[in-house]
N, C-alpha and C positions, 0 to 999 in steps of 0.2 A: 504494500500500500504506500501512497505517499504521499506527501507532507496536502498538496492538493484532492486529494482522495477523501483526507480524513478531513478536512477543514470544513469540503461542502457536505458533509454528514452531520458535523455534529455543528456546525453555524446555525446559530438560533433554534434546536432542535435537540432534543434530550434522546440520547441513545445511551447502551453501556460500551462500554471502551474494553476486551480483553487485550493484554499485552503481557508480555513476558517479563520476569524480573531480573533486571541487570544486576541486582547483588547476589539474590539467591539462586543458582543454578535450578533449570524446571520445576521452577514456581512460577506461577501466573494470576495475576490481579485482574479485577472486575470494576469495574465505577461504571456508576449512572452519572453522565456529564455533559456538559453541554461546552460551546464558547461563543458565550452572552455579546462578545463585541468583537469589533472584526481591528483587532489592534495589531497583529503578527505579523511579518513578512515570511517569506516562504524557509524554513529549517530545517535541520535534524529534529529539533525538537518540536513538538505541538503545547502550549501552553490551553486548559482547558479547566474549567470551574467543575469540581466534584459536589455534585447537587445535596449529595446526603450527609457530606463533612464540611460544605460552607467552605470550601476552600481550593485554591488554585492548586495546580499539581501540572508540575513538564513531564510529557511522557516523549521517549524517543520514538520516532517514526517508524524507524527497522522493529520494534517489537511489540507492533500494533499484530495484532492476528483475527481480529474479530471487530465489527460491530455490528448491534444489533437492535 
């Protein structure tokens, strides 16, 4: 997926984000998230508001595997 890919999914639009954990070796995280404003230029990373903890969270691009 990429950095484009994931931006007009979750732009103004609440979906869950699975990606993979760059600390823990296969582990994978879930959020229900959105990104409320269109402030980012194109990255590695995707900056994105996690609905259910009220808070911003950068997820890298390469370890996006799902949304849904």
């Amino acid at each position: 997926m990429t950095f484009s890919d994931i931006h007009s999914q979750l732009f103004l639009q609440q979906r869950q984000v699975t990606y993979n954990s760059l600390i823990t070796k296969n582990k994978q995280h879930t959020v229900l998230c959105t990104i409320p404003k269109d402030i980012q230029n194109e990255s590695d990373k995707i900056l994105v508001y996690d609905i259910i903890n009220e808070t911003y969270i950068d997820i890298e691009v390469s370890t996006v595997t799902d949304i849904t």
